[in-house]
N, C-alpha and C positions, 0 to 999 in steps of 0.2 A: 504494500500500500504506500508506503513511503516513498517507493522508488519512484511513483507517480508524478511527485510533485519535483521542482528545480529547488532544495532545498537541502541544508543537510538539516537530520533530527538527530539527537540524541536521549536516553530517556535513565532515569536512576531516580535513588530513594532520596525523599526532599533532605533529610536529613547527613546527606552525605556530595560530597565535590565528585565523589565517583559518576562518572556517565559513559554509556554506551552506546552503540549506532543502534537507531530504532530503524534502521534497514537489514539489519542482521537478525535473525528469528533466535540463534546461537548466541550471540551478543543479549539477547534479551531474556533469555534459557537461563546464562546464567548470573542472571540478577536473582534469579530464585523467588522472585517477588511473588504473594499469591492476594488472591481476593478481600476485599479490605485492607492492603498496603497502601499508603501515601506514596506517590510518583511525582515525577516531576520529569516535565517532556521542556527541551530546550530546540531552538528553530534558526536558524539563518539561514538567510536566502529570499529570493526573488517571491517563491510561494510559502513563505513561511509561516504566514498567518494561516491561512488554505489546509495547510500540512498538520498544524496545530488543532484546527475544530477537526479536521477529517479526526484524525488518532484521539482525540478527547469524546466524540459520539462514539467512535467504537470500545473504548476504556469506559464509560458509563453506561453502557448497553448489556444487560444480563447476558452472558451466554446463549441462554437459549431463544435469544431473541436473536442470536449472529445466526444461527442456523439455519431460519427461517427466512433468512436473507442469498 
């Protein structure tokens, strides 16, 4: 999804300077991060706003609502 946009993202737990490329499924694997963890997605770029709501509706959408998708 990321790759979509002319952007780079990267994404990690608020509480830490660690971040990761939210273009790597591996890179985000091992954040270990699960369901009710605090996140924190960071953008630059041309579509970085774009990039930002796209990945924050799919981070606040139940699971079983992406499915159905």
């Amino acid at each position: 999804m990321v790759n979509e946009f002319d952007a780079t993202v990267e994404i990690g737990y608020v509480d830490s300077d660690n971040l990761v490329s939210a273009a790597s499924m591996i890179a985000i694997t091992s954040l270990g991060a699960k369901c009710g963890d605090n996140v924190r997605l960071v953008a630059e770029g041309e579509d970085a706003d774009e990039a930002l709501d796209a990945l924050e509706q799919v981070l606040r959408t139940p699971e079983s609502e992406l499915a159905d998708t």
